[in-house]
C-alpha positions, 0 to 999 in steps of 0.5 A: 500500500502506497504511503499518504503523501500530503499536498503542498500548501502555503504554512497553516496560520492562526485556529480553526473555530474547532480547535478554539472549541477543543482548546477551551475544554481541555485547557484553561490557562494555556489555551488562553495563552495560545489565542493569544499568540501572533497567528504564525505561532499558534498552529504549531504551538496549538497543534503541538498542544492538542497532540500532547493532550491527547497522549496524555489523555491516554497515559493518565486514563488508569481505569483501563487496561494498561496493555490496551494504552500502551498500544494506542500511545504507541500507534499515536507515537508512530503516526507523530514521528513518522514523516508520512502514514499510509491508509492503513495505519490512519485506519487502525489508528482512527479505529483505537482512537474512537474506541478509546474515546467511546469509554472516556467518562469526560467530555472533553476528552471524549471530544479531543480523542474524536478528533485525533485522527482528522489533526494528525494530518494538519501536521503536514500543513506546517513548514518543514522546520515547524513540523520537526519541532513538533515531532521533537517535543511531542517524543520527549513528551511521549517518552516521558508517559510512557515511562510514567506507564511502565512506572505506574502500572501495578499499584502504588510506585513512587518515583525514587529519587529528585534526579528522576523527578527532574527527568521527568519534569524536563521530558513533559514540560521543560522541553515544551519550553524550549520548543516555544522558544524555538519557534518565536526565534524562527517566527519573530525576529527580535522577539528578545531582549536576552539572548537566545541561550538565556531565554532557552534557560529560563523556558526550560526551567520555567516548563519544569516549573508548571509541571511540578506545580502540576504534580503537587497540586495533583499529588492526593488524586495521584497517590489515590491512583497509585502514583507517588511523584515525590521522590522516595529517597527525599520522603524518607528525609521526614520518616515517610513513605508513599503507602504512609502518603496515601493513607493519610492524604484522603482524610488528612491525618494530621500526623503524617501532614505534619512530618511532610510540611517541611518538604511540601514547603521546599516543593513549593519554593522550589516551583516559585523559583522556577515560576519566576524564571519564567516572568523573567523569561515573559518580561524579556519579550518584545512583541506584546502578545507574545509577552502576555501568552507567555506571563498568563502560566506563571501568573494563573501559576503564582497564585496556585502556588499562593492558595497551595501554601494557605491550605498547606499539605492539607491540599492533598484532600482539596482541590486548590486552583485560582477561581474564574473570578479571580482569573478575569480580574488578573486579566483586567489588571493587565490590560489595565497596565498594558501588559507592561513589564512593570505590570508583570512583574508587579502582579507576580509579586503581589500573586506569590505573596497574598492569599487573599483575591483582593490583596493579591490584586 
């Protein structure tokens, strides 16, 4: 069978009114921030996005067989990399892909798992440079899920030390950082003040930084699904273990919470440094709505990071996140600023420090 050459057309610019609609189900902050991208920028950023979701859909959905993820993470895998796919392979894929969507309880991600097989060819439509860039991201991200799928597999495994946190981190989302960087130098000349090695630093560190906000925000419905995040080695520096983690975090044993507040703080300063490295990475760019697609995280991230320390490792049992409320009240204060260095700076400060929505703003 002869392999599915795409046509030649001029580079994909902007969205499509589906993706917005994709976008907004399955993203809040970030897909926000893609809209607001120069439109040369958002088909990949978006495409590159949606995919990653997709996959991580797969790798995330526990309630099924784990042998039945790893082909469909695979089969996805194969079609991302590959520089073409014939009709048969985009037959067998669309085939798991609706099959898996079928037994989604969400339906966001019911949608986004639909309509993987009508995107996976949109990647065609972007420039050879684009392309490769997407292809490399989304194989260090693949890699990093399916190393969370053999990790996690069979009831409740930790990761065992900070290295392999690091890892990982970097593979799902310090990568995604560098990515970004890469394709505003290619599509935005001048797009910096600081050099190119200095804004690929301070990405990388700035996506590790949304991902261990992400783990920690998580960590008591992960440890519920029998994934601990939280190194082992650095447990056992407070006399804790996962299992101990896991029986404590449903109804907030007091005890145990006590002995993890030390290292929950140490997370949690951690992920503010990285988050700061990325204002500073957001208040170097130049073009405007560039500079504001890329403060959104870490700003929605700051305040995460405020409300998280409120609740202390309490938040195991909670489900902490910035209210809508309070995300449209960011956003007018920055459009009242202009979305001027200044204003950044200024609010990820205020964001980091209060707890209280009128302080903080």
């Amino acid at each position: 069978m002869h392999p599915v050459r795409p046509f030649k057309r001029p580079p994909r610019q902007g969205l499509s009114p589906d993706q917005r609609q994709l976008l907004r189900g399955v993203s809040r902050s970030f897909g926000l921030s893609i809209r607001l991208l120069p439109p040369l920028l958002q088909a990949p950023v978006a495409l590159g996005y949606l995919l990653a979701r997709a996959t991580d859909t797969v790798a995330d959905t526990t309630s099924l067989p784990l042998a039945e993820r790893q082909v469909l993470l695979d089969h996805m895998s194969h079609a991302v990399l590959a520089p073409r796919i014939n009709a048969h392979e985009q037959a067998v894929l669309t085939r798991l892909a609706h099959a898996f969507a079928a037994q989604q309880t969400d339906p966001d991600e019911r949608a986004l798992m639909q309509a993987l097989p009508r995107y996976l060819p949109l990647l065609f439509e972007l420039t050879e440079a684009d392309q490769a860039s997407v292809r490399q991201v989304l194989g260090h991200i693949t890699r990093g899920q399916q190393l969370d799928m053999t990790r996690f597999g069979h009831g409740l495994q930790a990761l065992q030390t900070e290295a392999e946190l690091s890892d990982y981190t970097w593979l799902v989302a310090g990568c995604v950082g560098e990515f970004w960087t890469e394709l505003c130098a290619r599509h935005v000349p001048g797009y910096s003040l600081l050099s190119q090695t200095e804004m690929l630093r301070y990405g990388r560190s700035y996506g590790m930084g949304l991902q261990r906000l992400n783990i920690i925000r998580d960590a008591g419905a992960d440890l519920a699904a029998g994934r601990c995040y939280w190194p082992v080695q650095t447990l056992a520096l407070a006399g804790l273990t996962p299992n101990m983690l896991a029986q404590a975090a449903p109804n907030g044993e007091a005890e145990t919470l006590k002995a993890l507040a030390p290292l929950y703080t140490q997370w949690l300063d951690l992920t503010q440094s990285q988050l700061a490295d990325g204002i500073r990475y957001a208040v170097a760019l130049q073009p405007l709505r560039l500079r504001l697609a890329s403060a959104l995280p870490a700003l929605i991230g700051a305040r995460t990071v405020a409300l998280l320390r409120q609740a202390g490792p309490a938040a195991l049992s909670l489900r902490v996140k910035m209210p809508r409320s309070e995300m449209r009240t960011l956003l007018w204060h920055v459009v009242r600023g202009w979305g001027s260095p200044a204003t950044l700076e200024k609010l990820f400060a205020q964001l980091s420090i209060s707890p209280a929505r009128d302080a903080a703003l």
